[in-house]
N, C-alpha and C positions, 0 to 999 in steps of 0.2 A: 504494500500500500504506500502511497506518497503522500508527504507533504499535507493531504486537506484538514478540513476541519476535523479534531477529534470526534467528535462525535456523529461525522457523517460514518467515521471508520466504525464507529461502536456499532450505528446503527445498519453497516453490512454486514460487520462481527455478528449480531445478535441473528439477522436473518439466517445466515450460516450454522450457528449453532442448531438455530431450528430444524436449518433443512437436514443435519446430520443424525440431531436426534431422530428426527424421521424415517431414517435411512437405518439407523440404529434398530429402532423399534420395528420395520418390518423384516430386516435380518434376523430376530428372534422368534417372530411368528413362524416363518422358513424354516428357523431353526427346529422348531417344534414339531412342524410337518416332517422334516426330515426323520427325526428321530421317531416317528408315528408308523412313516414309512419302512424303516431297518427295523423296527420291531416288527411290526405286518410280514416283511419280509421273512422273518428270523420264524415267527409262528409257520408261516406257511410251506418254508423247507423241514420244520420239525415234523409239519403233518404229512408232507411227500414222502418224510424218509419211514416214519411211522404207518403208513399207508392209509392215514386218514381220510386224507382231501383226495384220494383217489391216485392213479395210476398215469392220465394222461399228462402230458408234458406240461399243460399249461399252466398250472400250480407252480411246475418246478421252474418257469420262463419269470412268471409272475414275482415269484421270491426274488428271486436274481437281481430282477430289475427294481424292486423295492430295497433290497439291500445296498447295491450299486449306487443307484441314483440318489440315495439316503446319504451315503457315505460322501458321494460327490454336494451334493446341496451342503450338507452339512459343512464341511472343511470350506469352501467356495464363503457362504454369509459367516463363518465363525471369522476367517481373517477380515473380513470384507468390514463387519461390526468392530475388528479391535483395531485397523484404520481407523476407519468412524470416531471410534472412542478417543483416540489420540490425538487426530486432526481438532475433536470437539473440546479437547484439554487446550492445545497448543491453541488454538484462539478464543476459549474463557480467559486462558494468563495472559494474551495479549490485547482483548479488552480491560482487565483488569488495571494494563499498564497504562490504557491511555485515560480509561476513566479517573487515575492517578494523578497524570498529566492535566488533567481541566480542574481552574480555578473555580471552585464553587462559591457562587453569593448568596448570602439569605436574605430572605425576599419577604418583605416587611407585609402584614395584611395576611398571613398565611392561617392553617386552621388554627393554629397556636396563638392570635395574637386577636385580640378583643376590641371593639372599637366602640369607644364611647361617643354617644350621644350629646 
C-alpha cells in the first residue's frame, strides 16, 4: 500500500479481512464434507469387503472415490484456510499499525458529554 490516507488503508484492510474470513469459513464447511465423505467412503469399502453392500463393483468404485476425493478436498481447503489465516493475521497487525499511526481527537458533544440548557 502507498502513501494514502491511513484510514483509506484501514478501511481496505478491514474489507480484506472480511473477504478472508469468508474464505476461511467456507474452507471448513468443505472441510467437513470432506471428512463426511472419507468416512462414507471408509463405511462403504468395510461393507464390500464384508459382503454387505453386495458384490457388484459399484460400492467398491463409490468408496474409492469418496475416500480419494475426501483426502484430496480435504489437504487442498486445510492449506488453503491456514493461508487465509495468516494472510488475515498479517493485515489485523498491519491495520493495527496504522490505526496507531492516526492522531485521534475527542470530539466534544459526544454521548459522554451533557448539555445544558
Amino acid at each position: 500500500m502507498t502513501d494514502a490516507d491511513p484510514r483509506e488503508q484501514i478501511a481496505l484492510l478491514e474489507a480484506r479481512i472480511e473477504a478472508l474470513a469468508e474464505t476461511i469459513e467456507h474452507c471448513q464447511k468443505l472441510i467437513l464434507v470432506s471428512k463426511i465423505a472419507m468416512a462414507v467412503g471408509a463405511l462403504l469399502l468395510a461393507g464390500f469387503a464384508v459382503g454387505v453392500v453386495g458384490s457388484s463393483p459399484m460400492p467398491l468404485l463409490l468408496a474409492i472415490i469418496g475416500i480419494l476425493g475426501g483426502v484430496v478436498v480435504f489437504g487442498s481447503n486445510t492449506s488453503t484456510a491456514k493461508s487465509a489465516m495468516a494472510d488475515m493475521k498479517a493485515a489485523e497487525s498491519h491495520r493495527a499499525e496504522l490505526i496507531g499511526m492516526i492522531e485521534l481527537q475527542v470530539v466534544d458533544g459526544g454521548a459522554g458529554t451533557r448539555l445544558l440548557h
